[in-house]
N, C-alpha and C positions, 0 to 999 in steps of 0.2 A: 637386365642389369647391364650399365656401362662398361665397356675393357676399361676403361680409365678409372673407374673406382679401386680402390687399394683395398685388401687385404691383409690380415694374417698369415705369417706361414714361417715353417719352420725349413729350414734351408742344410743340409750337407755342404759344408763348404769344401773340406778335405778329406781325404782318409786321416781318421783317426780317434782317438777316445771320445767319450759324449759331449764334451762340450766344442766338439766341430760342431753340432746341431744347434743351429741360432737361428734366433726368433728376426724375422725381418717384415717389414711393411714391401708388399710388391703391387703390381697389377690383378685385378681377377683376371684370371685365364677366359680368353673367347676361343667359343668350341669350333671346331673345324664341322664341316658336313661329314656327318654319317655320328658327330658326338653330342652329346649331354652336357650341360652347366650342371655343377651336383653341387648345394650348399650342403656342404660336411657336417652333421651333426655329431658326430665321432667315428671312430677307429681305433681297430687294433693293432697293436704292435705282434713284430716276427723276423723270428731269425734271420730270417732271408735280409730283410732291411739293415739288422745290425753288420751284416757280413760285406753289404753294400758299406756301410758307414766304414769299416775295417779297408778297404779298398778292394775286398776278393766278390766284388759284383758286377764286373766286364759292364760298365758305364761310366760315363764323366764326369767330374762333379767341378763345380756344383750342383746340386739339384736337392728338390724337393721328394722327400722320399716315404715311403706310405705306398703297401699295392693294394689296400682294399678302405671300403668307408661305408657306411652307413647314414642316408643323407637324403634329400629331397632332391626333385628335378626343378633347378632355375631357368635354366633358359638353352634356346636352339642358337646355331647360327640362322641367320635371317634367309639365307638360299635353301632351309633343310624344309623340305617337303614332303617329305616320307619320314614311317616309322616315330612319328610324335608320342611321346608319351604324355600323359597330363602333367602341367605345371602342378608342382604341389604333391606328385607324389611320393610316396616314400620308396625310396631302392636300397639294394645292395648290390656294391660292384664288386670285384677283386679281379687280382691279376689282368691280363691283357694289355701288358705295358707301363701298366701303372706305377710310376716311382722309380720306373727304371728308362724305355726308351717315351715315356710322358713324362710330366710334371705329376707326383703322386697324390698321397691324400694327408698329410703332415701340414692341412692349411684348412683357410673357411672357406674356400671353394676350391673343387678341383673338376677336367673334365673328362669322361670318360665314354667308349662307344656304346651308342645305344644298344648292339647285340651283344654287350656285354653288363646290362643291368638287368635284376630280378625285381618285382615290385615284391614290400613287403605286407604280407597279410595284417590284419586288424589283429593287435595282441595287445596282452594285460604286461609285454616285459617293458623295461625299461631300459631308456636311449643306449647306459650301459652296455647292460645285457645284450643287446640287439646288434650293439658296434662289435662285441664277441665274434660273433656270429658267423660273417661271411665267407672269410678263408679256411677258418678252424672247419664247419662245416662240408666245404668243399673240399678241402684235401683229405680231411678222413673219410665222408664217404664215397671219394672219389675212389681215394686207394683200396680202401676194403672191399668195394665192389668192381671197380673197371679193372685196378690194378691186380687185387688179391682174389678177388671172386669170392668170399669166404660165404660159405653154404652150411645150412644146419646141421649141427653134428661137428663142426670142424673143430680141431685142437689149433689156436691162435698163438704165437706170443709176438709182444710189441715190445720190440726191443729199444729202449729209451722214453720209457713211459709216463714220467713226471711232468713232461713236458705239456701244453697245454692240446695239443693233437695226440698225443699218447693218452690223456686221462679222455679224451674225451672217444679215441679209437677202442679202450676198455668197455665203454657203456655200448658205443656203437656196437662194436661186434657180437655183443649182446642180442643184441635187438636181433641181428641180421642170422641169431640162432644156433652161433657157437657154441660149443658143449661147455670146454674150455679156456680159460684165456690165463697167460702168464704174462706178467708183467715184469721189467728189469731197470733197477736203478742202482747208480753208482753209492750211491747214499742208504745206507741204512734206516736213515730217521725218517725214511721217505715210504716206509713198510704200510704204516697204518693209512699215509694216503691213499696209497695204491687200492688196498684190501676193501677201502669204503666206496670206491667207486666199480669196483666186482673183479676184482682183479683173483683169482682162486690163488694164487701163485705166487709170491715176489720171490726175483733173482735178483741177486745183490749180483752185479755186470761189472766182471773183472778183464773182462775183453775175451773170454775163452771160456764160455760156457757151456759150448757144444760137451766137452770134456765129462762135463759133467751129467752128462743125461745119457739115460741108458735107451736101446733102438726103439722102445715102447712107448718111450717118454717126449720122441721126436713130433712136430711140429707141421701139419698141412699148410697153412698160412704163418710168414714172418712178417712183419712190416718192420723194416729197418730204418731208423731215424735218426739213428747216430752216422750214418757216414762208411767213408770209404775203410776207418781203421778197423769196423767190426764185419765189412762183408763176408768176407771169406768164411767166418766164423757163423754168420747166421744162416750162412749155408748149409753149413755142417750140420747145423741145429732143424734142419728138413728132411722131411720123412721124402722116400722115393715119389715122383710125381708131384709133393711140396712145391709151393711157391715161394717167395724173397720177391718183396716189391721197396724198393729204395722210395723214399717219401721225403728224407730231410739229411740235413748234414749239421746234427748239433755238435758235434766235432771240433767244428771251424777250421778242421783241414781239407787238405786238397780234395777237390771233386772229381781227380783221376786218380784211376784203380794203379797203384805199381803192382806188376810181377805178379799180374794175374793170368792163372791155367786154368782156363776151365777142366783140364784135364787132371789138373790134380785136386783141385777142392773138393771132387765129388759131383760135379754137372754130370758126367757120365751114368749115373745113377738117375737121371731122369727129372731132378729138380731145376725148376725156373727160376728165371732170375730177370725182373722186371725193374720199370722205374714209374713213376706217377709225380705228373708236375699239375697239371689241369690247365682249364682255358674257357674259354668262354660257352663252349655245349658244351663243358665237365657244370659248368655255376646252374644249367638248364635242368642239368639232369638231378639236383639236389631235391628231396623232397622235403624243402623248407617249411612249407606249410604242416606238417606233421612233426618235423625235429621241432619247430618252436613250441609244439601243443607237448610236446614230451618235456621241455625244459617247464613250461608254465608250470605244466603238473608233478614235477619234482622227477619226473624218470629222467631224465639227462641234467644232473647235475653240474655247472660252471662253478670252477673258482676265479674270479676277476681283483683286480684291481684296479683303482681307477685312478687317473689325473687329467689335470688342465691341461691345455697347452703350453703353458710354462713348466709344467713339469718332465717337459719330454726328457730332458738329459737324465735324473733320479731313474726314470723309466729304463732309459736303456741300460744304465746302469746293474739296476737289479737283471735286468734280462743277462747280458753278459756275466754274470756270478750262476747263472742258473735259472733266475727268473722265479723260483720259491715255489715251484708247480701254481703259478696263476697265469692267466691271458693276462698283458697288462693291456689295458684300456685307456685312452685316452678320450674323453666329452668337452666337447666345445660349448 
């Protein structure tokens, strides 16, 4: 494909509410060596992006924003010699710059490194479905295994679990043999979501829940996705030798700790306290070919919703109120 052919793409022009996200005709992006031309067949949306959109995403804007897609391989640059994948096939990429120090995937073409695409297996899901897939999957089983280590038998909770890596770290940790899992939402109405995705447990998260659990009731693995205003607390919420792996900041406050002691939260009692972002071996080590035979087969349940690419601003919208416990989806 031509750099001079024009495209779709959705642009960040400022910080600020959704309708800084405007539709504009640009260039296709020509891939640098060592990258991929990826015709976008969709993507998901994520917090990370809207907090970029807020201005709190340490990048420039404007830019095109999007860190993951679901999309076919278009084209090399003409010097790229190595590491060719076949034209035509289907990948997933996320992260690796994507939408932040690149041009992301909020367009019909973006480009991204070739040791940063997975090809995707022959399946019954749909383009939907499948644009879900990439991040959600990488970050929870990132965290629950590199970051959290969770091992069978383990007592789990996921702190901020509505979210669409919280519903879907519920099922995960499932799988991966947890005895236990508690789930915590701000929202009450949010009970019987939790419960149908296997949640044994919901806490209704008033920010101090440690308070409430008695020393038997503590916790081997945390995953914490709310942020820096519950750390301290989901510390508490850990058995001696426990881990706390930081995964998200739905918060949308600050990403530094104030008036942190490890010495008085309770570190001295021997619990860890980790974080998990991923990267291009975290996307290697997914075993994508098995989590999509579990969604096909109804064991890993998605809630999705989906839009155009006109519909980006409604999107980020709903995500910014909460997001309704769905991945929103965007197909091109």
């Amino acid at each position: 494909m031509s750099s001079s052919e024009s495209m779709n793409a959705i642009i960040c022009e400022a910080p600020g509410s959704p309708s800084t996200l405007v539709e504009h005709k640009v260039r296709v992006p020509s891939p640098a060596i060592g990258q991929a031309l990826i015709k976008v067949l969709g993507f998901g949306l994520n917090r990370g992006e809207m907090l970029s959109r807020l201005g709190q995403g340490h990048m420039a804007l404007p830019q095109i924003l999007g860190i993951e897609c679901y999309g076919t391989i278009a084209g090399y640059n003409e010097a790229e010699t190595a590491h060719r994948l076949p034209i035509g096939m289907r990948v997933f990429t996320c992260m690796g710059g994507l939408g932040r120090e690149i041009p992301g995937s909020y367009a019909e073409y973006t480009c991204a490194s070739i040791e940063n695409l997975r090809e995707v297996p022959t399946t019954s899901l749909t383009v939907a479905q499948l644009s879900a897939l990439p991040e959600m999957l990488q970050a929870t089983w990132g965290a629950l295994t590199a970051g959290l280590d969770v091992q069978p038998g383990d007592r789990v909770l996921i702190r901020g679990a509505t979210s669409s890596i919280g519903l879907c770290a519920i099922q995960l940790a499932r799988k991966l043999g947890a005895a236990y899992v508690a789930a915590t939402t701000r929202n009450a109405g949010r009970r019987e979501l939790l419960s149908e995705v296997g949640a044994d447990k919901v806490i209704i998260d008033d920010g101090k829940i440690s308070q409430s659990l008695q020393h038997d009731e503590k916790f081997d693995r945390v995953m914490e996705l709310i942020g820096t205003p519950t750390i301290n607390d989901s510390i508490l919420c850990a058995r001696g030798k426990g881990t706390v792996c930081v995964v998200g900041n739905q918060s949308g406050g600050s990403w530094m700790l104030e008036n942190f002691s490890p010495f008085f939260i309770g570190l001295p009692n021997r619990v860890r306290l980790c974080a998990y972002g991923g990267g291009p071996q975290d996307l290697h080590k997914v075993p994508f070919e098995e989590l999509i035979k579990d969604v096909e087969q109804g064991k890993l349940r998605l809630n999705i919703k989906v839009f155009g690419l006109d519909g980006i601003q409604e999107a980020h919208g709903i995500m910014e109120t909460g997001g309704g416990g769905s991945k929103m989806v965007v197909v091109l």
